[in-house]
TIMIFI-827865 format. One record per residue: x, y, z of N, C-alpha, C in turn; residue in three letters; residue number from 1. Coordinates in steps of 0.02 Angstrom, whole numbers, plus 32768, in hexadecimal, padded with zeros to 4 digits. Example, Ala and Ser with C-alpha at 12.3 -4.5 7.8 and 13.67 -1.06 7.14 Angstrom:
2
<rec n_xx="8294" n_yy="7EE4" n_zz="8186" ca_xx="8267" ca_yy="7F1F" ca_zz="8186" c_xx="8294" c_yy="7F5B" c_zz="8186" residuo="ALA" num="1"/>
<rec n_xx="8282" n_yy="7F90" n_zz="8162" ca_xx="82AC" ca_yy="7FCB" ca_zz="8165" c_xx="8285" c_yy="8002" c_zz="818A" residuo="SER" num="2"/>
This chain:
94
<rec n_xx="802A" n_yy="7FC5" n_zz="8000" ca_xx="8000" ca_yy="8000" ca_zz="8000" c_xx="802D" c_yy="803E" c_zz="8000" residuo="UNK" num="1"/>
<rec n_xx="8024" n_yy="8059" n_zz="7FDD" ca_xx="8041" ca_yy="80AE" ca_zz="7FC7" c_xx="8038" c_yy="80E3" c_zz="7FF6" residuo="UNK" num="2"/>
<rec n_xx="8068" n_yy="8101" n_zz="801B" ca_xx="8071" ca_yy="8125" ca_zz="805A" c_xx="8026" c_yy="816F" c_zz="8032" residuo="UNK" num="3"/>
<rec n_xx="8021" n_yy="8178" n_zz="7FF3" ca_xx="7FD7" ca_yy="81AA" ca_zz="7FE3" c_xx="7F9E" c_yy="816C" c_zz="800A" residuo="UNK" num="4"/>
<rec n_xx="7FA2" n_yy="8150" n_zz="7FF0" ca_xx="7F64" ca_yy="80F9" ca_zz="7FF3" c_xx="7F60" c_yy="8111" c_zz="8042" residuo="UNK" num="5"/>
<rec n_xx="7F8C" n_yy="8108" n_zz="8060" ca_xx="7F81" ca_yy="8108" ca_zz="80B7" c_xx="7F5D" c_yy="814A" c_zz="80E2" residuo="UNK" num="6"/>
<rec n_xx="7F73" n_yy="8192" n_zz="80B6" ca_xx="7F5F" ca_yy="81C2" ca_zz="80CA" c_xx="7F11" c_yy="81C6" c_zz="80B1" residuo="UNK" num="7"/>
<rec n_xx="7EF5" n_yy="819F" n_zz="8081" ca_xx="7EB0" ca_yy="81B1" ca_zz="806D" c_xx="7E87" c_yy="8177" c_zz="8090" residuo="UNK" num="8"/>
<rec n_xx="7E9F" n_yy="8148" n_zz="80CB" ca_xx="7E78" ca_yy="811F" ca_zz="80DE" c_xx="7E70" c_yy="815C" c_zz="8127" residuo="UNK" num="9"/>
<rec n_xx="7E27" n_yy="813B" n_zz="812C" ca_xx="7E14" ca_yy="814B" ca_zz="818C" c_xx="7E31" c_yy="8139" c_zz="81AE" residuo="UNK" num="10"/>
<rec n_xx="7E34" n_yy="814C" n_zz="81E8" ca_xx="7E4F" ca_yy="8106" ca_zz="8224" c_xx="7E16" c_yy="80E3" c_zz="822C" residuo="UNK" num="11"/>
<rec n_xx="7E45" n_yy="80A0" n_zz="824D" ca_xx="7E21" ca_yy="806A" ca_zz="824E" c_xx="7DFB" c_yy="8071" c_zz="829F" residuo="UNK" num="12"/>
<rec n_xx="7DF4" n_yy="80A9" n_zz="82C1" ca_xx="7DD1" ca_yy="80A5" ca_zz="82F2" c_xx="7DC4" c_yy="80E8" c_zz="82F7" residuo="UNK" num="13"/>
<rec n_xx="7D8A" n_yy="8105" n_zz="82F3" ca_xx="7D75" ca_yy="8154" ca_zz="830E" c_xx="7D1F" c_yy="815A" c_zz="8339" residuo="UNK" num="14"/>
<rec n_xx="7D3B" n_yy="819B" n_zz="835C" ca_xx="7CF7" ca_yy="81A9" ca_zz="8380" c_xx="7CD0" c_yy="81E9" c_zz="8373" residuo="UNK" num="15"/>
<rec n_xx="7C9B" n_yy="8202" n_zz="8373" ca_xx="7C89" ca_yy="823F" ca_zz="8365" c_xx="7C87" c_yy="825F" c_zz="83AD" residuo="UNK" num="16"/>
<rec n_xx="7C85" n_yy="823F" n_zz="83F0" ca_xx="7C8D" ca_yy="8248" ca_zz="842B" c_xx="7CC4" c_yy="8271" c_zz="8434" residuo="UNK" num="17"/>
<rec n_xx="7CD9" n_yy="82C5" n_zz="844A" ca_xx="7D0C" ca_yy="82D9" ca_zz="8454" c_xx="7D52" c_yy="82CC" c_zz="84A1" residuo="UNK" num="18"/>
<rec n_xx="7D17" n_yy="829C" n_zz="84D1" ca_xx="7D2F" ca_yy="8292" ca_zz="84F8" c_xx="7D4A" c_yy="8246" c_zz="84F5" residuo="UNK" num="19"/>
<rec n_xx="7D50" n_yy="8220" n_zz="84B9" ca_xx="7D69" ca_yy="81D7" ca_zz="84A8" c_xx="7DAD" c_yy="81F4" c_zz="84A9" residuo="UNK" num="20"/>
<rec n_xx="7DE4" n_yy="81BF" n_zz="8492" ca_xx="7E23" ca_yy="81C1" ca_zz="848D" c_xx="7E16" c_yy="81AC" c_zz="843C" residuo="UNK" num="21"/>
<rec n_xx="7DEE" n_yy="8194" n_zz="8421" ca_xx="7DE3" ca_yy="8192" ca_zz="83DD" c_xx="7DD0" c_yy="81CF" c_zz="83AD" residuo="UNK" num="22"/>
<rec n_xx="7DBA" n_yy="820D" n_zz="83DE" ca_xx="7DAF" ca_yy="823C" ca_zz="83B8" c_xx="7DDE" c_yy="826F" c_zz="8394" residuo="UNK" num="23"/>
<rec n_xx="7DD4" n_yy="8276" n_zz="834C" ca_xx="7DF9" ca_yy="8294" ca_zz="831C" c_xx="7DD3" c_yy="82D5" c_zz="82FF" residuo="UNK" num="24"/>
<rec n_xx="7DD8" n_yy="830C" n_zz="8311" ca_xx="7DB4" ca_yy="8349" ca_zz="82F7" c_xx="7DB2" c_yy="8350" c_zz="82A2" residuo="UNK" num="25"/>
<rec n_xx="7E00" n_yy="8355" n_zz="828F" ca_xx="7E2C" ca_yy="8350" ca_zz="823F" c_xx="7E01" c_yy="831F" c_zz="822B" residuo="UNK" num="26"/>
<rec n_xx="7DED" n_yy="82E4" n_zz="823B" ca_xx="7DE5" ca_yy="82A7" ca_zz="820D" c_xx="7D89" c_yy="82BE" c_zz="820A" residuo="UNK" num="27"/>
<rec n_xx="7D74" n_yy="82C5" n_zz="8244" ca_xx="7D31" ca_yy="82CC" ca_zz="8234" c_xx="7D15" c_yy="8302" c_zz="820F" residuo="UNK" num="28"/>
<rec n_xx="7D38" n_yy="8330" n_zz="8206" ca_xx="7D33" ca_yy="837B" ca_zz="81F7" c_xx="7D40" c_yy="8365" c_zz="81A1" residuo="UNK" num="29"/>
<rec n_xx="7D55" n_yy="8345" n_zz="8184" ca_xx="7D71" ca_yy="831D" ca_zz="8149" c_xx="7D1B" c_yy="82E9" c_zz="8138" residuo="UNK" num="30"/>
<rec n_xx="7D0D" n_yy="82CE" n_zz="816E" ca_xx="7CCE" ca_yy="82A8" ca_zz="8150" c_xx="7CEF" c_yy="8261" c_zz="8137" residuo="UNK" num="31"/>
<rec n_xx="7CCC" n_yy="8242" n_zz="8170" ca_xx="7CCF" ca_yy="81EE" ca_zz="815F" c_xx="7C93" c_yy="81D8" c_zz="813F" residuo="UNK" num="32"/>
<rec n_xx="7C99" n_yy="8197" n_zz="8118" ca_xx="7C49" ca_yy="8174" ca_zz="8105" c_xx="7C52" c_yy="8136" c_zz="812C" residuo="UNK" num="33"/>
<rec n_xx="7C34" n_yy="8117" n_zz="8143" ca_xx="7C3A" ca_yy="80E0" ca_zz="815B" c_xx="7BF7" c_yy="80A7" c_zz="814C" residuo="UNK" num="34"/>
<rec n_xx="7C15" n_yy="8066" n_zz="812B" ca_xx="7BEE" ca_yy="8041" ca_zz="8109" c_xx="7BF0" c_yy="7FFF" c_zz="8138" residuo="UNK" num="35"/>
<rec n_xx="7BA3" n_yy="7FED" n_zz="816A" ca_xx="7BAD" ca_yy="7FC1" ca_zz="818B" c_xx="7B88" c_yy="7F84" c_zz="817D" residuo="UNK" num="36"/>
<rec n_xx="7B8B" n_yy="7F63" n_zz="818A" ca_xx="7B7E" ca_yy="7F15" ca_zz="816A" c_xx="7B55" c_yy="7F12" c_zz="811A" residuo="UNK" num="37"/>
<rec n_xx="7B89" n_yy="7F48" n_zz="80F2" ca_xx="7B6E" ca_yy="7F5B" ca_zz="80A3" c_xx="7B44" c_yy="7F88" c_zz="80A7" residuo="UNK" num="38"/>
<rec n_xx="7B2E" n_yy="7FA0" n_zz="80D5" ca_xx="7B01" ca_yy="7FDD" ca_zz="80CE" c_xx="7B2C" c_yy="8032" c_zz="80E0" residuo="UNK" num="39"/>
<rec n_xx="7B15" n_yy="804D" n_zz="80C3" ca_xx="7B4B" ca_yy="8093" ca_zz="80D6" c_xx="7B1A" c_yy="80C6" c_zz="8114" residuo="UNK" num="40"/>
<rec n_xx="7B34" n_yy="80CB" n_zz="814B" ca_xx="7B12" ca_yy="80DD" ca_zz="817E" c_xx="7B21" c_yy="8132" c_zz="819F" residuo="UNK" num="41"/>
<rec n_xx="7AFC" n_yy="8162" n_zz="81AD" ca_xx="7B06" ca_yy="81A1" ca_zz="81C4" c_xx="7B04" c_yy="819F" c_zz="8214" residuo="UNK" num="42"/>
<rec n_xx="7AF7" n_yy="8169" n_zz="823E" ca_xx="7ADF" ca_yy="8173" ca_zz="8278" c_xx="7B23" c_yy="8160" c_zz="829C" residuo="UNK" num="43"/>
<rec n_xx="7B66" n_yy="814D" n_zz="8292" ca_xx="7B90" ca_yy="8128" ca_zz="82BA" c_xx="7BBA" c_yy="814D" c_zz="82E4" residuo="UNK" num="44"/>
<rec n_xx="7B9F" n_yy="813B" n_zz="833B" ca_xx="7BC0" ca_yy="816F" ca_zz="8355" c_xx="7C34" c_yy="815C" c_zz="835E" residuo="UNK" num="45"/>
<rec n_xx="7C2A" n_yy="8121" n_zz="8356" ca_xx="7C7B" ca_yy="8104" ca_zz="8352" c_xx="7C73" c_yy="80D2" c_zz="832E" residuo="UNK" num="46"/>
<rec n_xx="7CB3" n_yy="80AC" n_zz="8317" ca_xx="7CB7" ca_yy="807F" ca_zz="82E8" c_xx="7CF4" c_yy="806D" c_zz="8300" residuo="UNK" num="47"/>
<rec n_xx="7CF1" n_yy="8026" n_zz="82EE" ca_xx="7D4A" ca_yy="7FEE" ca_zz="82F3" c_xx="7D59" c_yy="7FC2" c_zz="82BB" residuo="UNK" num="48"/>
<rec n_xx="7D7C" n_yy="7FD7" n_zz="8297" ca_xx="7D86" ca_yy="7FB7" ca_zz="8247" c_xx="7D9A" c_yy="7F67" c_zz="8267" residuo="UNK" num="49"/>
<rec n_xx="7DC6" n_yy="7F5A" n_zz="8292" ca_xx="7DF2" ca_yy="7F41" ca_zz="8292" c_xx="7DBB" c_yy="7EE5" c_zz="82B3" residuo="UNK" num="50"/>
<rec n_xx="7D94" n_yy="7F25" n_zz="82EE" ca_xx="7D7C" ca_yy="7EF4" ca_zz="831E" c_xx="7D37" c_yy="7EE1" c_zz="8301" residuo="UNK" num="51"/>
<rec n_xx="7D1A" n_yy="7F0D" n_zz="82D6" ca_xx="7CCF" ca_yy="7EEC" ca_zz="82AD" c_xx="7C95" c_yy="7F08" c_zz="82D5" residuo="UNK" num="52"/>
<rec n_xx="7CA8" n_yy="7F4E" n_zz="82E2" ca_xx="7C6F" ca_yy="7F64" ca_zz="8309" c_xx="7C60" c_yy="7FAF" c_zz="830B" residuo="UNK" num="53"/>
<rec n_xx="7C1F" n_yy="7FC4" n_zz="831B" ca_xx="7C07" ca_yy="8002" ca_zz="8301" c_xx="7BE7" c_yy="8018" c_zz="835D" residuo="UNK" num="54"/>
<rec n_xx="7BCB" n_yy="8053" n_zz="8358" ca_xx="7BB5" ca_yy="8064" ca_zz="838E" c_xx="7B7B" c_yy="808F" c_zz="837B" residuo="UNK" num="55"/>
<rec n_xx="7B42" n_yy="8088" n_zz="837B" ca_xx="7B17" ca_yy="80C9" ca_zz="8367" c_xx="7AF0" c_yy="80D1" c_zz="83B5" residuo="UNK" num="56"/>
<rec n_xx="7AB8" n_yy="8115" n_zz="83A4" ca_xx="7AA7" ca_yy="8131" ca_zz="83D9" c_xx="7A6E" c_yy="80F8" c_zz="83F2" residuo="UNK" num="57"/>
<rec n_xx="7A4A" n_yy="80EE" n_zz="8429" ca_xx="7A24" ca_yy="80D7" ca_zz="8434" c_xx="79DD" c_yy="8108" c_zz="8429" residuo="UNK" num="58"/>
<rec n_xx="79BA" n_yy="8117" n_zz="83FE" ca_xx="7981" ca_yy="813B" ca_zz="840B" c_xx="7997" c_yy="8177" c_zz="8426" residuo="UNK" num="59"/>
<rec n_xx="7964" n_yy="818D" n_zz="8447" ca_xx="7979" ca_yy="81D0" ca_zz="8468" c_xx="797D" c_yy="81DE" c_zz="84B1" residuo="UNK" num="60"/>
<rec n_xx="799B" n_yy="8191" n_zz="84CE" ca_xx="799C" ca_yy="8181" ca_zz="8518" c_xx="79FD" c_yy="81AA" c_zz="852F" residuo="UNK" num="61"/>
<rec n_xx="79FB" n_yy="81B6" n_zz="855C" ca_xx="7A3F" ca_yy="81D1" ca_zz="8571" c_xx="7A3B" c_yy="81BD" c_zz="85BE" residuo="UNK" num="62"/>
<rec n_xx="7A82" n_yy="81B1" n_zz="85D0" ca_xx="7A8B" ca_yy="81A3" ca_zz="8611" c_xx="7A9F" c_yy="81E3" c_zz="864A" residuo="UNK" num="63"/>
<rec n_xx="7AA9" n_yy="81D1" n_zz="868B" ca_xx="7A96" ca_yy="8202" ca_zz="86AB" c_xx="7ACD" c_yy="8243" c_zz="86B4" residuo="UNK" num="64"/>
<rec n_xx="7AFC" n_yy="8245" n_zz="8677" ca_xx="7B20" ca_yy="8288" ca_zz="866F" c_xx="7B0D" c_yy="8298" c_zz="8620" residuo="UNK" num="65"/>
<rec n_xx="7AC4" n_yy="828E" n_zz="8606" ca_xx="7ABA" ca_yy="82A6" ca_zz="85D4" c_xx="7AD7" c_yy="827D" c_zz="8593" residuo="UNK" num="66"/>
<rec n_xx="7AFA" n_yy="8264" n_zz="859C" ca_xx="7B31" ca_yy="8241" ca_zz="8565" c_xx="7AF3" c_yy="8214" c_zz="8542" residuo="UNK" num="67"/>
<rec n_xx="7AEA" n_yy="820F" n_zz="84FD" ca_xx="7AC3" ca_yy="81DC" ca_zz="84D4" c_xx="7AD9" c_yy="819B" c_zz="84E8" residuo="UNK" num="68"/>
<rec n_xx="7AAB" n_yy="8164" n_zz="84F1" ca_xx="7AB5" ca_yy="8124" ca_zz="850A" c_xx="7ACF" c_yy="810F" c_zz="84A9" residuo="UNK" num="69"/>
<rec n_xx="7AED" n_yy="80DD" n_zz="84C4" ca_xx="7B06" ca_yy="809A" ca_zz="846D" c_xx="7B05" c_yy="8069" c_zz="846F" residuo="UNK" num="70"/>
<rec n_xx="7AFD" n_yy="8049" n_zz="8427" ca_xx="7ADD" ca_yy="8000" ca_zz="8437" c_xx="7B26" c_yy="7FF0" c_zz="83F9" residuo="UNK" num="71"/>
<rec n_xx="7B44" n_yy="7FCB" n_zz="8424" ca_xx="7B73" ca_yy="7F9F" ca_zz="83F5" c_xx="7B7A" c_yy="7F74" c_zz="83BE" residuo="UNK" num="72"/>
<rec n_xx="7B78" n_yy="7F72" n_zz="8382" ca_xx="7B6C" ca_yy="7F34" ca_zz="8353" c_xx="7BA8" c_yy="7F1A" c_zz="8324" residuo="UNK" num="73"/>
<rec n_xx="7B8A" n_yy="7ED4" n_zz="832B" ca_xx="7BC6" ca_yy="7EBC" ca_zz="830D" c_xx="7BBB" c_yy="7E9F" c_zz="82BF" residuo="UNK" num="74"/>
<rec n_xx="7BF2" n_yy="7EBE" n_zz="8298" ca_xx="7BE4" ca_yy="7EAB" ca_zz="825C" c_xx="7C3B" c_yy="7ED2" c_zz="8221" residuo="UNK" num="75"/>
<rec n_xx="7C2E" n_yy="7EC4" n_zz="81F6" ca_xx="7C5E" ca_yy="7EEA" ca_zz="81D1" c_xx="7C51" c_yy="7F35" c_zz="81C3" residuo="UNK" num="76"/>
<rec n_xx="7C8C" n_yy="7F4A" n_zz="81CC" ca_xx="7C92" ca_yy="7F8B" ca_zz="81BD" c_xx="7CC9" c_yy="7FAE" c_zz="8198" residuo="UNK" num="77"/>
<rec n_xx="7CAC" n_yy="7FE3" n_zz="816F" ca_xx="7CE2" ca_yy="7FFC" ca_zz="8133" c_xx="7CD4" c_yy="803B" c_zz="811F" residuo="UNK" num="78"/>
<rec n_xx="7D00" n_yy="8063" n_zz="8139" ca_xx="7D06" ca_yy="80BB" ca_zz="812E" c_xx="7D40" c_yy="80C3" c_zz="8101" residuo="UNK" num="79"/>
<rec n_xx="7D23" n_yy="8111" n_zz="80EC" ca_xx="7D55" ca_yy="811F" ca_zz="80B0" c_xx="7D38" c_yy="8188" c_zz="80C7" residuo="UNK" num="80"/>
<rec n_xx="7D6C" n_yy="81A6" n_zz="80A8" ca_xx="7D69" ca_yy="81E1" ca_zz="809D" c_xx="7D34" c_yy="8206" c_zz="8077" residuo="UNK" num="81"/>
<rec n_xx="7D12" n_yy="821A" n_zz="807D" ca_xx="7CD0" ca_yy="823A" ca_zz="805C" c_xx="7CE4" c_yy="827B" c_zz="801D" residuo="UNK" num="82"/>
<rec n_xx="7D0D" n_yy="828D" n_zz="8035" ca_xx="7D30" ca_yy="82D4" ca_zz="8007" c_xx="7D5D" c_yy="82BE" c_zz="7FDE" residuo="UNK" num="83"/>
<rec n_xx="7D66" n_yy="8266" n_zz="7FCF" ca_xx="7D8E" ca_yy="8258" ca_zz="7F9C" c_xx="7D5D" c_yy="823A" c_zz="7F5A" residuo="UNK" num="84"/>
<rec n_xx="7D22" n_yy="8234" n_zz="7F77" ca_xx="7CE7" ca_yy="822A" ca_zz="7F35" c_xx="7CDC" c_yy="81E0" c_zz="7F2F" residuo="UNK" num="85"/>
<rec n_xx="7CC4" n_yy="81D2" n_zz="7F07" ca_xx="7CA7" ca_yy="819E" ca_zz="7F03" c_xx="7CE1" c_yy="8152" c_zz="7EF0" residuo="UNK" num="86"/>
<rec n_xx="7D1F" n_yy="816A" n_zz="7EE4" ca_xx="7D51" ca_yy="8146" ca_zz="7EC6" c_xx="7D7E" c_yy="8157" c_zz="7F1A" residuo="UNK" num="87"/>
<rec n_xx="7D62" n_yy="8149" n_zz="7F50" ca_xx="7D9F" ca_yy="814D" ca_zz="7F7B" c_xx="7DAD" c_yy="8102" c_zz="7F94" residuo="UNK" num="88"/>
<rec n_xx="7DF5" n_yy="80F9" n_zz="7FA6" ca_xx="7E0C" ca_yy="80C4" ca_zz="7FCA" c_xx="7DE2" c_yy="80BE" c_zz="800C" residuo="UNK" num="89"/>
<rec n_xx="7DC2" n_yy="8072" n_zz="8017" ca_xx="7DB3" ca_yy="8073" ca_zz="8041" c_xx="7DC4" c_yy="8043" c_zz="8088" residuo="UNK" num="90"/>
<rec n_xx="7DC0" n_yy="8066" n_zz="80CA" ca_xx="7DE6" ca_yy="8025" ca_zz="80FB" c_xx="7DBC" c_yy="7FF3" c_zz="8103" residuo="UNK" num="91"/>
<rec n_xx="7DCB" n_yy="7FA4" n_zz="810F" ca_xx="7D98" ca_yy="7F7A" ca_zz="812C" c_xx="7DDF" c_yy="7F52" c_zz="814B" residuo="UNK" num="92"/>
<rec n_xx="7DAB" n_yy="7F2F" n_zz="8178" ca_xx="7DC7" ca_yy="7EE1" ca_zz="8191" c_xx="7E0C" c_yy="7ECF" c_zz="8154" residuo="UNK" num="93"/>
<rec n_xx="7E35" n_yy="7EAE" n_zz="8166" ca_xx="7E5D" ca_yy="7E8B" ca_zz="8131" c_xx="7E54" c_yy="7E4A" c_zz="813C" residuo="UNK" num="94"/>
């Protein structure tokens, strides 16, 4: 893989949560797509390329510091850069 190839993949783990250790301002501010078990999804509050898992919100339940509750799922997952168009490299599982 081509050191360009590497800079146009996502990471393989991000959060939209600013208080995660996964959170990336640059990367989100850039626009991920993320395509989960073949479907391409807007709701994902974190994602793990590596580990096969997504996190979305639960409804509109939150726990008792406000924070949105998440329901974990397991399945494949595969993000790619949104601002590189429809022809971008994309990460999955290897």
């Amino acid at each position: 893989m081509s050191e360009d190839t590497k800079t146009d993949l996502p990471p393989h783990r991000l959060s939209v949560n600013p208080g995660s250790e996964h959170f990336d301002a640059d990367v989100l501010q850039r626009g991920v797509g993320i395509r989960f078990k073949g479907k391409q999804r807007t709701d994902i509050e974190e994602y793990s390329i590596d580990e096969n898992w997504v996190r979305v919100q639960a409804g509109k339940t939150v726990d008792r510091k406000g924070r949105p509750l998440t329901l974990k799922l397991t399945g494949p997952v595969e993000a790619w850069y949104e601002d590189l168009g429809e022809d971008a490299p994309v990460a999955k599982a290897g």
